[in-house]
N, CA, C and O atoms as a GROMACS GRO file, in nm:
protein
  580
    1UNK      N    1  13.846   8.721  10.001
    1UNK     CA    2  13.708   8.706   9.964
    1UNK      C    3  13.695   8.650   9.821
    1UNK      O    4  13.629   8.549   9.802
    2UNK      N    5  13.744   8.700   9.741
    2UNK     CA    6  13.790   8.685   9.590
    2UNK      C    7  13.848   8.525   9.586
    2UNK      O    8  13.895   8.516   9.473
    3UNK      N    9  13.861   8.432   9.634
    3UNK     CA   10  13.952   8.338   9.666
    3UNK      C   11  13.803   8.228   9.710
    3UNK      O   12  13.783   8.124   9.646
    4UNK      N   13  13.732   8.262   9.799
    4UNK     CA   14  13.642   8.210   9.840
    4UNK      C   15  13.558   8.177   9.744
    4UNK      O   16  13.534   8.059   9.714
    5UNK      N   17  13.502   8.283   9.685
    5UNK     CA   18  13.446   8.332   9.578
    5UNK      C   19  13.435   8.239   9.495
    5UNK      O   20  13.325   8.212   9.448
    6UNK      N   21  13.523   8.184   9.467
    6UNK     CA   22  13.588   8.100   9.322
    6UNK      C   23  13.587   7.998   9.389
    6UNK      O   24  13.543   7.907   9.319
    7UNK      N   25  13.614   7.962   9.494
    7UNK     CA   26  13.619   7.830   9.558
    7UNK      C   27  13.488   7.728   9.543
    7UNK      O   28  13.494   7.605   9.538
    8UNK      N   29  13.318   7.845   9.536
    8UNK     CA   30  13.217   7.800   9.569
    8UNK      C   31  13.215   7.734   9.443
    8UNK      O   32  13.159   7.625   9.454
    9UNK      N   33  13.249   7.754   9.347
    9UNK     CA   34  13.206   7.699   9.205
    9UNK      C   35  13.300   7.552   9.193
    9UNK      O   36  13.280   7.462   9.112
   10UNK      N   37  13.366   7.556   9.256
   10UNK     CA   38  13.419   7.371   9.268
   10UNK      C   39  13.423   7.308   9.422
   10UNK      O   40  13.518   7.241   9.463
   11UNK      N   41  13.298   7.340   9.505
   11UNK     CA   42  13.292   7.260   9.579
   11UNK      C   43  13.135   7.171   9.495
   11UNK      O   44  13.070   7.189   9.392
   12UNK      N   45  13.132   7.058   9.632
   12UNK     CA   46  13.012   6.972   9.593
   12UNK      C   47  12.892   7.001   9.643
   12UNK      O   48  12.909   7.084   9.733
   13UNK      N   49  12.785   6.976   9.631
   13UNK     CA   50  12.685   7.001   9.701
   13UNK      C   51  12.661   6.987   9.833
   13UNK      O   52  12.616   7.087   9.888
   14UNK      N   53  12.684   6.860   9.922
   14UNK     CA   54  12.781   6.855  10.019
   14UNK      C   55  12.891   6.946  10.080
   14UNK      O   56  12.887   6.936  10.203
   15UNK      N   57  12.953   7.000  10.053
   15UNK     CA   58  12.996   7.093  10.066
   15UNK      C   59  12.972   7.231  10.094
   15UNK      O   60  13.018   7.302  10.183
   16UNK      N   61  12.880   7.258   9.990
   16UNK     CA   62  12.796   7.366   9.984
   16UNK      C   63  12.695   7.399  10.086
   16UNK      O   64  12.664   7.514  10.118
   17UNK      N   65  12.636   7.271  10.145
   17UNK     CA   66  12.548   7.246  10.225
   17UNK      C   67  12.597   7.267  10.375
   17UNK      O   68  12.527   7.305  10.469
   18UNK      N   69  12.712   7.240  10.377
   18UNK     CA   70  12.810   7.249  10.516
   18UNK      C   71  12.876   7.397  10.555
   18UNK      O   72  12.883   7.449  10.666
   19UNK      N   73  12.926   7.449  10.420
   19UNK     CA   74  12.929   7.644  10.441
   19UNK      C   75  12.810   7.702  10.432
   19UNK      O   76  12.812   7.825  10.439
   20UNK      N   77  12.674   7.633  10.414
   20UNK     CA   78  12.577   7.683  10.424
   20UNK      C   79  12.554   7.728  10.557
   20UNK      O   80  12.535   7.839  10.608
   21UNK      N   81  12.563   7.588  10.610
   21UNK     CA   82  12.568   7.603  10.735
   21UNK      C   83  12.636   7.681  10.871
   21UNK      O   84  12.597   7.709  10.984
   22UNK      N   85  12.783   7.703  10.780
   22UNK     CA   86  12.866   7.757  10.887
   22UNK      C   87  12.860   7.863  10.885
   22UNK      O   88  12.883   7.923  10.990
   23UNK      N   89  12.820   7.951  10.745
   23UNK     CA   90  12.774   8.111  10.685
   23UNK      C   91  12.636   8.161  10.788
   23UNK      O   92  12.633   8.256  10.867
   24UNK      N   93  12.512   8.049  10.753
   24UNK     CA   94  12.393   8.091  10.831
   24UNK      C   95  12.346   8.029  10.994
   24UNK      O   96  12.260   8.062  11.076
   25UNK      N   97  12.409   7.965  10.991
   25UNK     CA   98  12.395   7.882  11.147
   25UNK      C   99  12.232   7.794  11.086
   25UNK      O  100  12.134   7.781  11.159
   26UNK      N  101  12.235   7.764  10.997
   26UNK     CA  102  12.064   7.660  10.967
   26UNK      C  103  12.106   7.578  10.892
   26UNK      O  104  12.224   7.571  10.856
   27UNK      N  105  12.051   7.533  10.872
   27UNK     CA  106  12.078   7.388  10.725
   27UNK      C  107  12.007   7.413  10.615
   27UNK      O  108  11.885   7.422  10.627
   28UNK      N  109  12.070   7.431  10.478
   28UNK     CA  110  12.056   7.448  10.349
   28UNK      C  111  11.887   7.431  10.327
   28UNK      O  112  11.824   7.338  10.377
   29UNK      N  113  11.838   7.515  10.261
   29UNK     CA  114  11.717   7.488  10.246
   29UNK      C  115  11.651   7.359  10.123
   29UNK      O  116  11.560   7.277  10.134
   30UNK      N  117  11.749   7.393  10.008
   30UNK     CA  118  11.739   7.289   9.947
   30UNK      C  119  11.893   7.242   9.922
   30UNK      O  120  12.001   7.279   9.968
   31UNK      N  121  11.844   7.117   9.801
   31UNK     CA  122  11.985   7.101   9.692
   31UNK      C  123  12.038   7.137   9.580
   31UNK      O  124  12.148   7.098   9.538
   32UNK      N  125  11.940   7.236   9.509
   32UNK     CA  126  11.938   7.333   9.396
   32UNK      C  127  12.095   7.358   9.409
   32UNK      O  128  12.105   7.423   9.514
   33UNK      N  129  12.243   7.337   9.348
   33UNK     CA  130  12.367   7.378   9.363
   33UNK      C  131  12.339   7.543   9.301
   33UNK      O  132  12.363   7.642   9.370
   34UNK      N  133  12.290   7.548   9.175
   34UNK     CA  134  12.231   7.722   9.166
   34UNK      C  135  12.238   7.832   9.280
   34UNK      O  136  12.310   7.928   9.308
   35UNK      N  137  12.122   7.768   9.335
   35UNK     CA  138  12.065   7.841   9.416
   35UNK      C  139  12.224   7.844   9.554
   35UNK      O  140  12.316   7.925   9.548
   36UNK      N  141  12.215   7.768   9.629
   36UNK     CA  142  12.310   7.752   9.719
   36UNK      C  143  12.471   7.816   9.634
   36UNK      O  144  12.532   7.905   9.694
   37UNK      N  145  12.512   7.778   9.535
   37UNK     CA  146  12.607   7.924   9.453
   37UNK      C  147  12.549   8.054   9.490
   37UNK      O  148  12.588   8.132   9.577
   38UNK      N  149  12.490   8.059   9.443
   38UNK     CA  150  12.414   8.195   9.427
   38UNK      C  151  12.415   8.289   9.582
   38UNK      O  152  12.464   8.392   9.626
   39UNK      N  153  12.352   8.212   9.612
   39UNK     CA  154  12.310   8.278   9.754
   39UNK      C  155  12.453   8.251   9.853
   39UNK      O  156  12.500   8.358   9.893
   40UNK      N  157  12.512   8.157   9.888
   40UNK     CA  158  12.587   8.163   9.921
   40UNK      C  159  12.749   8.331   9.896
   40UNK      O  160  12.818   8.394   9.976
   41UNK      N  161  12.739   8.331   9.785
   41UNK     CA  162  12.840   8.420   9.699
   41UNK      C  163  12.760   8.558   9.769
   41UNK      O  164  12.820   8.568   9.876
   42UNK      N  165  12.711   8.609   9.768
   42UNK     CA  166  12.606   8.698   9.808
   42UNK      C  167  12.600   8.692   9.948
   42UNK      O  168  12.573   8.806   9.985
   43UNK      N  169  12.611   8.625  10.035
   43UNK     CA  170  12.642   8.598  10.180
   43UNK      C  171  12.788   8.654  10.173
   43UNK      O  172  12.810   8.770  10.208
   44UNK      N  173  12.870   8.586  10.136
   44UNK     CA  174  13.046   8.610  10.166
   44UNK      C  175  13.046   8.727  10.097
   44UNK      O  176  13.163   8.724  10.057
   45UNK      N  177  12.985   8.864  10.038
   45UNK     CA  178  13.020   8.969  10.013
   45UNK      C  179  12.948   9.038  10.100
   45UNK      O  180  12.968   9.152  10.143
   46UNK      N  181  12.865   8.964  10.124
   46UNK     CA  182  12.745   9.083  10.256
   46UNK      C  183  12.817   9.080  10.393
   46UNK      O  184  12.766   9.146  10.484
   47UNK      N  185  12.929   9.012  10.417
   47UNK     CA  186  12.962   8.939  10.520
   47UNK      C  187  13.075   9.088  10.550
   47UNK      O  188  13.094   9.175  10.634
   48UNK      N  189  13.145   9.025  10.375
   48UNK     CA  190  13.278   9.191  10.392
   48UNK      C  191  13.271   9.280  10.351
   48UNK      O  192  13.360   9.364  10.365
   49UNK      N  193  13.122   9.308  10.258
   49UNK     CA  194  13.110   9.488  10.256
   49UNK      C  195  12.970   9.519  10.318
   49UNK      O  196  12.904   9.619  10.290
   50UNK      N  197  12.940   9.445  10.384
   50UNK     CA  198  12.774   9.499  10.435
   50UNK      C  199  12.650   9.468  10.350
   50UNK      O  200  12.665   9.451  10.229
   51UNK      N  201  12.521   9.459  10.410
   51UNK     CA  202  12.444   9.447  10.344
   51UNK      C  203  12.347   9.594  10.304
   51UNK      O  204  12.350   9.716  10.325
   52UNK      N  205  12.276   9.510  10.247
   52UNK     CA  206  12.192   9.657  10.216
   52UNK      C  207  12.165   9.777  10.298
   52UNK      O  208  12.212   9.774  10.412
   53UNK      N  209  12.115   9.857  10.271
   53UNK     CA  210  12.081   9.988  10.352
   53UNK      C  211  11.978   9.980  10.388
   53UNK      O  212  11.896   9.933  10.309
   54UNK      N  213  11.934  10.021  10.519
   54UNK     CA  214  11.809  10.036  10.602
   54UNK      C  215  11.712  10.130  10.505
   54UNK      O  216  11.602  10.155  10.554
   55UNK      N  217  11.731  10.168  10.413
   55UNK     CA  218  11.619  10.243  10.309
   55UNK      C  219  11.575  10.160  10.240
   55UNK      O  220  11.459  10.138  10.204
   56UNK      N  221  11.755  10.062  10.199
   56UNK     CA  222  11.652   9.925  10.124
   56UNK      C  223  11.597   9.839  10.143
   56UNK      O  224  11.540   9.773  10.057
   57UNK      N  225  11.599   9.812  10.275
   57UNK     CA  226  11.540   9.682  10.320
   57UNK      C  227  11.414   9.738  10.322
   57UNK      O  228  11.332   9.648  10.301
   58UNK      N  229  11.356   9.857  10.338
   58UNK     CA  230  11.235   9.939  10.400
   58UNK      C  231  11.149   9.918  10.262
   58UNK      O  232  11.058   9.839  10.238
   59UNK      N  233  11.219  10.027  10.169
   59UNK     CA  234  11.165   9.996  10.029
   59UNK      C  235  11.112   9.862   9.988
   59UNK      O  236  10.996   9.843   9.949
   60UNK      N  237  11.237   9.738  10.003
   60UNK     CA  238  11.221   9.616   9.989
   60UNK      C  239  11.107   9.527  10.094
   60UNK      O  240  11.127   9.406  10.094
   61UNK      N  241  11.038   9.556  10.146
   61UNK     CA  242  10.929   9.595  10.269
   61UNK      C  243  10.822   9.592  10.220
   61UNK      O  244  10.724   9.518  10.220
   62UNK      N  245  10.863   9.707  10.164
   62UNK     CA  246  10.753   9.822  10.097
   62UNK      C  247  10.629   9.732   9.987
   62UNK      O  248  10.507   9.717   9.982
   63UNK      N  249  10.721   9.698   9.928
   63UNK     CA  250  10.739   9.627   9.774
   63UNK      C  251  10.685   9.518   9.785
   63UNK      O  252  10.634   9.473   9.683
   64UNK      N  253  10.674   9.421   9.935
   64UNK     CA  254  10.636   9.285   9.936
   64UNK      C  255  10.533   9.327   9.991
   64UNK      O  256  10.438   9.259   9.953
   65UNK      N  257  10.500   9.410  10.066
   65UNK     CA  258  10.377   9.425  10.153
   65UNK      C  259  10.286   9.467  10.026
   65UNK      O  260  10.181   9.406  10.005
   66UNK      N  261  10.313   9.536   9.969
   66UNK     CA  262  10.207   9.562   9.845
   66UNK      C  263  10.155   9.450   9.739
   66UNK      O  264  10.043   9.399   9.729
   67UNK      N  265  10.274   9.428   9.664
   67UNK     CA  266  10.254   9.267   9.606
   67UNK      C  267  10.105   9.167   9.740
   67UNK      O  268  10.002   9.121   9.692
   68UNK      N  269  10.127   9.162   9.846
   68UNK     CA  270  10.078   9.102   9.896
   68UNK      C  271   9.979   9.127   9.973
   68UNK      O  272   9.914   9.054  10.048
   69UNK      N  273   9.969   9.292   9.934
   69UNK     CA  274   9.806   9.323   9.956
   69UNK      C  275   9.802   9.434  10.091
   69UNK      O  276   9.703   9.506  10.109
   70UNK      N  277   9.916   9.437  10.179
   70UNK     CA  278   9.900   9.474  10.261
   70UNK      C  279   9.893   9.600  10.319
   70UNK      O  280   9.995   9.636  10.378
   71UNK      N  281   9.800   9.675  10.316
   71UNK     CA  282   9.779   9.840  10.328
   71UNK      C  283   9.878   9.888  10.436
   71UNK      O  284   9.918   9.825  10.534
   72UNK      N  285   9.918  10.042  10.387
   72UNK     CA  286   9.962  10.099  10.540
   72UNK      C  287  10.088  10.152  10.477
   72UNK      O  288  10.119  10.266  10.514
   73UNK      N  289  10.176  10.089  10.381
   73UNK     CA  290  10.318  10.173  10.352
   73UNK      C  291  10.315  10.204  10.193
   73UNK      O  292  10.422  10.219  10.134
   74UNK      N  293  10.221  10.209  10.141
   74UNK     CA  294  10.233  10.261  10.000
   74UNK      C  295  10.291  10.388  10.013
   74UNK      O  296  10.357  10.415   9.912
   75UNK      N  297  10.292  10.461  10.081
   75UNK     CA  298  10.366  10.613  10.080
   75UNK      C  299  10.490  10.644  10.102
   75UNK      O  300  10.540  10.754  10.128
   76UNK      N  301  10.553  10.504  10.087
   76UNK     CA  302  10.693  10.512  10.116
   76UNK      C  303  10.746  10.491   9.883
   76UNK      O  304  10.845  10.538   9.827
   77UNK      N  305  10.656  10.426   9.832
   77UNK     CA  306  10.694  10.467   9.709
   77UNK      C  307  10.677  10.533   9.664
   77UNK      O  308  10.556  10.534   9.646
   78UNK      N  309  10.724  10.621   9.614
   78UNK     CA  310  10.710  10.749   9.534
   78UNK      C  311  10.798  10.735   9.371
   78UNK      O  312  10.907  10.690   9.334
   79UNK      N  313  10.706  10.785   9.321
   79UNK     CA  314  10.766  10.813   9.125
   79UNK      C  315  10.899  10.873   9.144
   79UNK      O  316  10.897  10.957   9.234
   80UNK      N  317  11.054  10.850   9.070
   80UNK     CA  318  11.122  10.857   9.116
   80UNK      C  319  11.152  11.031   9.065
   80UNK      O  320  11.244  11.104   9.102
   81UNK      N  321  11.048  11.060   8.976
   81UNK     CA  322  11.053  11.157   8.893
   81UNK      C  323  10.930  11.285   8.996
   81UNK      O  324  10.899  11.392   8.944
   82UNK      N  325  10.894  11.256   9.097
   82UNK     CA  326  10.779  11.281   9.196
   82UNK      C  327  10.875  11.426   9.191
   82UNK      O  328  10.994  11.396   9.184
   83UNK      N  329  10.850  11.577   9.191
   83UNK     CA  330  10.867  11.716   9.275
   83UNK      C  331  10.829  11.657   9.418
   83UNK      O  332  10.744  11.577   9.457
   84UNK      N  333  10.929  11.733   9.479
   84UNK     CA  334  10.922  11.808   9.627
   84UNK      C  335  10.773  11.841   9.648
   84UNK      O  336  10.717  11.901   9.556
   85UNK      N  337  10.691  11.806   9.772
   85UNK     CA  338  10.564  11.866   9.750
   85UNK      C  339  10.587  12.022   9.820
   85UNK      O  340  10.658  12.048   9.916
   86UNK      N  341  10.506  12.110   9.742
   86UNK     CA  342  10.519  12.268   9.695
   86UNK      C  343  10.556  12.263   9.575
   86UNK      O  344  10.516  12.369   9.527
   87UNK      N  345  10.623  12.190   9.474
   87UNK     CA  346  10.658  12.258   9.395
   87UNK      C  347  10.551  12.299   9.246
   87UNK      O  348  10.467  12.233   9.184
   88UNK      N  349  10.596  12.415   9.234
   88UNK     CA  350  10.482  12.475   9.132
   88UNK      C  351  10.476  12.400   8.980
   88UNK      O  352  10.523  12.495   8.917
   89UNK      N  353  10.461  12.342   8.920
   89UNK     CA  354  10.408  12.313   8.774
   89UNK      C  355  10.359  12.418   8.724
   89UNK      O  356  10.270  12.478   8.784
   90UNK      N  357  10.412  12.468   8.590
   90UNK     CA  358  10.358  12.602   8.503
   90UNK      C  359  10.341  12.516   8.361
   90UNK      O  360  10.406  12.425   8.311
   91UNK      N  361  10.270  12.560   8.338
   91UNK     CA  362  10.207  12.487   8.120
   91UNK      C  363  10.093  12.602   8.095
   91UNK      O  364   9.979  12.626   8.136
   92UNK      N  365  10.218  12.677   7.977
   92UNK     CA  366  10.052  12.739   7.890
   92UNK      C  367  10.018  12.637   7.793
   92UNK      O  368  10.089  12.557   7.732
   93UNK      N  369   9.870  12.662   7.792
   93UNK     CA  370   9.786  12.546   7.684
   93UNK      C  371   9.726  12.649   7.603
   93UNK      O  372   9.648  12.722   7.664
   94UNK      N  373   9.747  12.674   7.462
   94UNK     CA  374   9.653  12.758   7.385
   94UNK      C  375   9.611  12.913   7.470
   94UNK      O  376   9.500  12.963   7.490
   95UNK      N  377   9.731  12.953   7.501
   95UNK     CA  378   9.769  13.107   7.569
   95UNK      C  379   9.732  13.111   7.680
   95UNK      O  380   9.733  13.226   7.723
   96UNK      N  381   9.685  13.006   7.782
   96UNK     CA  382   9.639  13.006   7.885
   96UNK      C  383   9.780  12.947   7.998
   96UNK      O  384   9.850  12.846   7.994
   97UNK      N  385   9.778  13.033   8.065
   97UNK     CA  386   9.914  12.940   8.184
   97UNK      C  387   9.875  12.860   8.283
   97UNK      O  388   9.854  12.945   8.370
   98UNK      N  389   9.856  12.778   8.322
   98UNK     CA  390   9.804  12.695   8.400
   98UNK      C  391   9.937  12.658   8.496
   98UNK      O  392  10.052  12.646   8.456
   99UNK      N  393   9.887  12.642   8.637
   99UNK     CA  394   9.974  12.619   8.744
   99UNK      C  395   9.904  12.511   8.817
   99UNK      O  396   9.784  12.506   8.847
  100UNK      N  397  10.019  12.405   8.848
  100UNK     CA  398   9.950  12.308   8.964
  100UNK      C  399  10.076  12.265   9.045
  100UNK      O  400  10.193  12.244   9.013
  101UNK      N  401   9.998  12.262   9.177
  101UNK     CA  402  10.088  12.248   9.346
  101UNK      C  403  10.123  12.131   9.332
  101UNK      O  404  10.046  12.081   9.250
  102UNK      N  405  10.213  12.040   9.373
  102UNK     CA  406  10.226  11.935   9.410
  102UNK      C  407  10.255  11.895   9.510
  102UNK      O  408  10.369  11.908   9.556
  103UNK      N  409  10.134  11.821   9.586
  103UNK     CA  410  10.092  11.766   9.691
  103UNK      C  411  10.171  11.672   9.762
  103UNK      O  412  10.251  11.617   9.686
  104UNK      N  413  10.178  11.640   9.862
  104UNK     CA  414  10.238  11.505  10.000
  104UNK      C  415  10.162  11.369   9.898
  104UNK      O  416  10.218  11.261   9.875
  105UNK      N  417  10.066  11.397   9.864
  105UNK     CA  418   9.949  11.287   9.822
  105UNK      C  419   9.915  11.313   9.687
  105UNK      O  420   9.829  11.235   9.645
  106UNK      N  421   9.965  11.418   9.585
  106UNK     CA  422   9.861  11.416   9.474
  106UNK      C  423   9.926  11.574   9.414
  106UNK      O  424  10.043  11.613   9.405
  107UNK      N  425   9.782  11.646   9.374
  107UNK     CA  426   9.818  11.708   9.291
  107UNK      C  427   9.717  11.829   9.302
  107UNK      O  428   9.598  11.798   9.308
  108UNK      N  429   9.752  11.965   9.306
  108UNK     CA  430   9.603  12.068   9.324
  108UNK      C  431   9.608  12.133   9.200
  108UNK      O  432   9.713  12.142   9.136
  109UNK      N  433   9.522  12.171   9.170
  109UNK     CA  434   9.513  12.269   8.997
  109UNK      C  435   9.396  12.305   9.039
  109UNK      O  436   9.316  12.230   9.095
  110UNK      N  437   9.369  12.475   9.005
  110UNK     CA  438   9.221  12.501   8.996
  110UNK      C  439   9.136  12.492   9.115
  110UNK      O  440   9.014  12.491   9.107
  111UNK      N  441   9.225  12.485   9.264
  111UNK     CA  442   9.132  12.422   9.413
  111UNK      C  443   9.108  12.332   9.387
  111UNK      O  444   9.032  12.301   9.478
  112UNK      N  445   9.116  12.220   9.301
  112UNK     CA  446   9.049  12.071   9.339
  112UNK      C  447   9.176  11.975   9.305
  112UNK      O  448   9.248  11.978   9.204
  113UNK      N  449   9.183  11.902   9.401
  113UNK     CA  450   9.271  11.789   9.412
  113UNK      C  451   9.234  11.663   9.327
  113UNK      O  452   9.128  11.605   9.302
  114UNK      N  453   9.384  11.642   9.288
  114UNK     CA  454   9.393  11.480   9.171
  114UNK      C  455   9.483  11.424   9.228
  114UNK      O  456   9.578  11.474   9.288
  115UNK      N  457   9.448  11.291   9.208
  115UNK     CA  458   9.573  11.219   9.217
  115UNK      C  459   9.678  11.188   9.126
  115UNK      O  460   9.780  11.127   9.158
  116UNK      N  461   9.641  11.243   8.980
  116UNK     CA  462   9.754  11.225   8.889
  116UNK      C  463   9.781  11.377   8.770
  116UNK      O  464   9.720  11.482   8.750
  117UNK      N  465   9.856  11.337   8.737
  117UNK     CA  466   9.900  11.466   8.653
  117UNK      C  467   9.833  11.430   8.514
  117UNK      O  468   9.823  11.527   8.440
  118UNK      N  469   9.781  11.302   8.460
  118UNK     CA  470   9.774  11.273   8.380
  118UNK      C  471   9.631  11.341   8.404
  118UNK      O  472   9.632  11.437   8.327
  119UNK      N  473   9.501  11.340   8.478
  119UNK     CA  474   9.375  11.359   8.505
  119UNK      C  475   9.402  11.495   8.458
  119UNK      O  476   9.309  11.536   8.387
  120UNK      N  477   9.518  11.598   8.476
  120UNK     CA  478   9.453  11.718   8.494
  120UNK      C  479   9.515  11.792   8.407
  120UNK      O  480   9.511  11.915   8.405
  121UNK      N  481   9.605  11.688   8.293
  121UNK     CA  482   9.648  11.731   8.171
  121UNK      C  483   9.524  11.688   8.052
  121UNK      O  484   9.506  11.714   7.933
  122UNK      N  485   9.460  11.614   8.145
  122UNK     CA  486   9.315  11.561   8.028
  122UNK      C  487   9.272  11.680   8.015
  122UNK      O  488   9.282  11.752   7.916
  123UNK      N  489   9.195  11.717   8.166
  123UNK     CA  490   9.077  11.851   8.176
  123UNK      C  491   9.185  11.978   8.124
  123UNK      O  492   9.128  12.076   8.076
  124UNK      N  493   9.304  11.983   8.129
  124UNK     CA  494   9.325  12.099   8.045
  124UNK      C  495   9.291  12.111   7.893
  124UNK      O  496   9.213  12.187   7.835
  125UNK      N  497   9.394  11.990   7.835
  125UNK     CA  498   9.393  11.993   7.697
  125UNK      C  499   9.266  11.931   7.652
  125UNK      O  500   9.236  11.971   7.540
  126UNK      N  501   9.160  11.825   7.714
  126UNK     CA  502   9.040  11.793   7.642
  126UNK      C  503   9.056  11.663   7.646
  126UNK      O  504   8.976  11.578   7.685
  127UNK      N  505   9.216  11.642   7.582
  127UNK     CA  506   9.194  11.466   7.561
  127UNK      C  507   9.326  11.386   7.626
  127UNK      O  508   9.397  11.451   7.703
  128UNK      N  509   9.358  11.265   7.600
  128UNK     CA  510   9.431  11.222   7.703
  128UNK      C  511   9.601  11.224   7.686
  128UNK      O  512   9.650  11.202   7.576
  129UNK      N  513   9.662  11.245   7.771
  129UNK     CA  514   9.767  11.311   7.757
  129UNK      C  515   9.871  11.211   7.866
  129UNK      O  516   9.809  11.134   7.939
  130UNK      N  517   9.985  11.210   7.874
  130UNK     CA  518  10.105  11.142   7.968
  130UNK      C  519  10.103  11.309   8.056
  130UNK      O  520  10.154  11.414   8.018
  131UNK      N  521  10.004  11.278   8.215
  131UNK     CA  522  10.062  11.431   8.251
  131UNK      C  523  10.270  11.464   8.258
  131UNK      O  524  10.337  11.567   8.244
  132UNK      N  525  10.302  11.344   8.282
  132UNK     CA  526  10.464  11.384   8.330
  132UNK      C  527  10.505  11.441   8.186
  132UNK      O  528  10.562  11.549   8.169
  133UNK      N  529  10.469  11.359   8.090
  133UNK     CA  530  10.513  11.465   7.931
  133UNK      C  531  10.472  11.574   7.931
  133UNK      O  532  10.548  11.662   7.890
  134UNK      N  533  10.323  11.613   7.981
  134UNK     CA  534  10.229  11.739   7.934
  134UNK      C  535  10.305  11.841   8.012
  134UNK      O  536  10.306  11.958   7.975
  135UNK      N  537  10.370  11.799   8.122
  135UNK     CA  538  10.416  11.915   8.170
  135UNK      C  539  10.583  11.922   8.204
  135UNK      O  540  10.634  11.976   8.302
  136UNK      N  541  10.638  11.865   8.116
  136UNK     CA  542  10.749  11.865   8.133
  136UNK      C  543  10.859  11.782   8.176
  136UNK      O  544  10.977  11.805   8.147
  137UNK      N  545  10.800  11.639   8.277
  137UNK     CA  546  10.869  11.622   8.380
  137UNK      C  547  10.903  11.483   8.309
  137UNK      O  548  10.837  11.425   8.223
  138UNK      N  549  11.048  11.437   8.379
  138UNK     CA  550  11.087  11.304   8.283
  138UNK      C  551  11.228  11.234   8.394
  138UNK      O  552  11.266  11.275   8.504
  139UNK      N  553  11.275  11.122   8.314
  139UNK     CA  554  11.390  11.067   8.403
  139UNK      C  555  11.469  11.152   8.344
  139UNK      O  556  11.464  11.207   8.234
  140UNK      N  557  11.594  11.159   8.496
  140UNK     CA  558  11.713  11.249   8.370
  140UNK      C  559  11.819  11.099   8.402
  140UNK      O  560  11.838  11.028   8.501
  141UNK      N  561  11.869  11.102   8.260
  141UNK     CA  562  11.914  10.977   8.214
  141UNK      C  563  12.117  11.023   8.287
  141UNK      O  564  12.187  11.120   8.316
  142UNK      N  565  12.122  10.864   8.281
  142UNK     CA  566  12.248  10.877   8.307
  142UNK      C  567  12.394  10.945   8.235
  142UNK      O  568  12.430  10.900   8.127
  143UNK      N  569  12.462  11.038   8.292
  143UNK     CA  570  12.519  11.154   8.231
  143UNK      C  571  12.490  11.313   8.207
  143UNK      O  572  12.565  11.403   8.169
  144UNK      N  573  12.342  11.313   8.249
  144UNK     CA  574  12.274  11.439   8.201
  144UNK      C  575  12.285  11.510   8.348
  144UNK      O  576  12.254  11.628   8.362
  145UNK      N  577  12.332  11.427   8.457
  145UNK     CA  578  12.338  11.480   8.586
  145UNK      C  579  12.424  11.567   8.605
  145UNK      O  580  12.436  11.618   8.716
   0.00000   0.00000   0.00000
């Protein structure tokens, strides 16, 4: 594979255009040599270790259907920093402990539903706040795992 690999960078465009062909069974879309490198190299590794994962193509789905307007799978993205829904949120604010559920969809504090943590770190503290800071929640960075 490694051999191939290296091969693509000294064939001709012509060339390129002909393993295009024999890689996808179609004819090169353009003559961009870039592009046809590129994509090509990316074919001959998808070829011998597989391509993406059925989560990513889904995600990757996900992602165009939105860009492009199209309702129905936004609920497949989630904040990557999102709780389990049940899980409890605790913050005392000025001796007060405040608890909020986290929802399939959102967020409960107080019986009334939000859609963000940030809304209901406002109505606690008064003014406007990052709810994922206000209450704790953050990326855990690489190593801290």
């Amino acid at each position: 594979m490694l051999a191939r690999l290296a091969a693509i960078k000294t064939m001709s465009v012509a060339d390129l255009k002909a393993e295009w062909q024999r890689l996808f069974g179609a004819d090169a879309p353009n003559n961009s040599r870039p592009f046809l490198e590129l994509r090509l190299a990316y074919r001959i590794q998808e070829l011998a270790y597989g391509g993406p994962s059925r989560e990513t193509v889904r995600l990757l789905d996900a992602l165009a259907d939105e860009l492009q307007g199209k309702p129905g799978r936004k609920a497949m993205l989630r904040e990557s920093r999102m709780p389990v829904a049940g899980t409890r949120l605790v913050r005392e604010w000025n001796g007060v402990e405040h608890t909020v559920t986290v929802l399939r969809d959102g967020f409960e504090w107080e019986g009334r539903k939000y859609k963000s943590l940030s809304a209901i770190a406002r109505a606690i503290a008064g003014t406007r706040w990052n709810g994922w800071r206000f209450f704790g929640l953050r990326e855990i960075k690489r190593g801290e795992r």
